[in-house]
MIPA-26364 format. One record per residue (C-alpha): residue in one letter; z, y, x. Coordinates in steps of 0.1 Angstrom, whole numbers, plus 2048, in hexadecimal, padded with zeros to 3 digits. Each point is the difference from the previous one (the first is absolute). Layout:
<rs>
+---------+-----+-----+-----+
! residuo !   w !   v !   u !
+---------+-----+-----+-----+
!       A !   Z !   Y !   X !
...
+---------+-----+-----+-----+
</rs>
This chain:
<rs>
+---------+-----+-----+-----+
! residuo !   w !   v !   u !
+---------+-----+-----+-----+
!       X ! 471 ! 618 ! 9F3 !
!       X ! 81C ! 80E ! 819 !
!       X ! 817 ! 817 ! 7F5 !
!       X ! 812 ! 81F ! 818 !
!       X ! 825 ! 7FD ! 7FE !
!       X ! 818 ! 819 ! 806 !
!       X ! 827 ! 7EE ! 804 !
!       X ! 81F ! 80E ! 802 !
!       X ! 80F ! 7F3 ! 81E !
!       X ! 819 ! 7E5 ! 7F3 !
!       X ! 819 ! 801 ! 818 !
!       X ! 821 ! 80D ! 7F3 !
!       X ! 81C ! 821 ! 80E !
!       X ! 80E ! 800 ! 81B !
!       X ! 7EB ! 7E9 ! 814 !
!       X ! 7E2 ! 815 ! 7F1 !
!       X ! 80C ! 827 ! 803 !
!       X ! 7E4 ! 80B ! 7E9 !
!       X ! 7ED ! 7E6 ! 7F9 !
!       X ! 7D8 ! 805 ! 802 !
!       X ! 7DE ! 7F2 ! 7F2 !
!       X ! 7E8 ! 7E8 ! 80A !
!       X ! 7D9 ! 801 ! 7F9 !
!       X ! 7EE ! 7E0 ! 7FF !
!       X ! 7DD ! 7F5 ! 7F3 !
!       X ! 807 ! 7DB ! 7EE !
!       X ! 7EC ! 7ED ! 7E7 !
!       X ! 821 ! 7F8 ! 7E8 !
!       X ! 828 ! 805 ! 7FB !
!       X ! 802 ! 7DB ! 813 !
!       X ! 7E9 ! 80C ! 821 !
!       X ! 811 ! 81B ! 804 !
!       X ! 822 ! 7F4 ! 800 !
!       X ! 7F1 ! 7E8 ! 81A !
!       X ! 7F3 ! 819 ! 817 !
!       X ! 825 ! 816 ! 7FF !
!       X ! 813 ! 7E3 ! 804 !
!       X ! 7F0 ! 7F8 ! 81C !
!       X ! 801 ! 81F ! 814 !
!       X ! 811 ! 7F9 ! 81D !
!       X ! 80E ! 824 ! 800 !
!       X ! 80D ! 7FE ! 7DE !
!       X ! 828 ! 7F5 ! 801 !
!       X ! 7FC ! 7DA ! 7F4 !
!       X ! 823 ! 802 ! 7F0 !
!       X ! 7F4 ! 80F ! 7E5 !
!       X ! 7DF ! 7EF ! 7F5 !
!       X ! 811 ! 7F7 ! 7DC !
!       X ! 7FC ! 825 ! 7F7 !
!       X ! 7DD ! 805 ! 807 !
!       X ! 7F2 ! 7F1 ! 7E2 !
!       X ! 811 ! 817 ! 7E7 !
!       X ! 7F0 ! 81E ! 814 !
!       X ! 7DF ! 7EF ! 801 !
!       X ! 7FF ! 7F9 ! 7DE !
!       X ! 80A ! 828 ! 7F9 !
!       X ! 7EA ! 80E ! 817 !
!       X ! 7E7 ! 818 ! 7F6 !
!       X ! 7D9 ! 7ED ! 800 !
!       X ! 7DC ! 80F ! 807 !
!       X ! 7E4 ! 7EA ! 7FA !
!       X ! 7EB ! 800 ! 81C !
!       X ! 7D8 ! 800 ! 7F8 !
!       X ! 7F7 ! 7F8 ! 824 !
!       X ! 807 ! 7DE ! 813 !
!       X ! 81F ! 808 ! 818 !
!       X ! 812 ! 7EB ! 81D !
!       X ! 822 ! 7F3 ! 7EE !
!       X ! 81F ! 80E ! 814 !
!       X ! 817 ! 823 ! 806 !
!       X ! 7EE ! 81A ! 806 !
!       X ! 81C ! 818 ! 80A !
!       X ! 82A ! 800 ! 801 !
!       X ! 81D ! 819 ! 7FD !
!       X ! 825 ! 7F1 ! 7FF !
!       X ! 81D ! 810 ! 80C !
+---------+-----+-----+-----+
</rs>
């Protein structure tokens, strides 16, 4: 069963003004760290922080069968 996940964005002040949150639709903590790490948009310096946040992010069980992946961005 896939989860929704809502993520902090991980990267840290100044390079990050604000920071932001990403939503992504992943079967587990480990798939999801996958598909962020990934992301080509995603500042790969900083990929060490991202499992933390994943691990903290807030999780909704999905009951339907969803296409793993991020669903929408906002980082500053």
């Amino acid at each position: 069963m896939k989860s929704l996940y809502i993520v902090d964005y991980w990267v840290p002040f100044p390079c990050s003004e604000y920071g932001g949150v990403v939503s992504l639709i992943a079967e587990n903590d480990t798939d999801a760290f996958t598909i962020l790490s990934q992301e080509k948009e995603f500042d790969e310096s900083y990929v060490d922080r991202i499992m933390p946040n994943v691990v903290s992010a807030q999780k909704f069980k999905l009951q339907d069968d969803y296409e793993s992946g991020i669903i929408d961005s906002f980082t500053t």
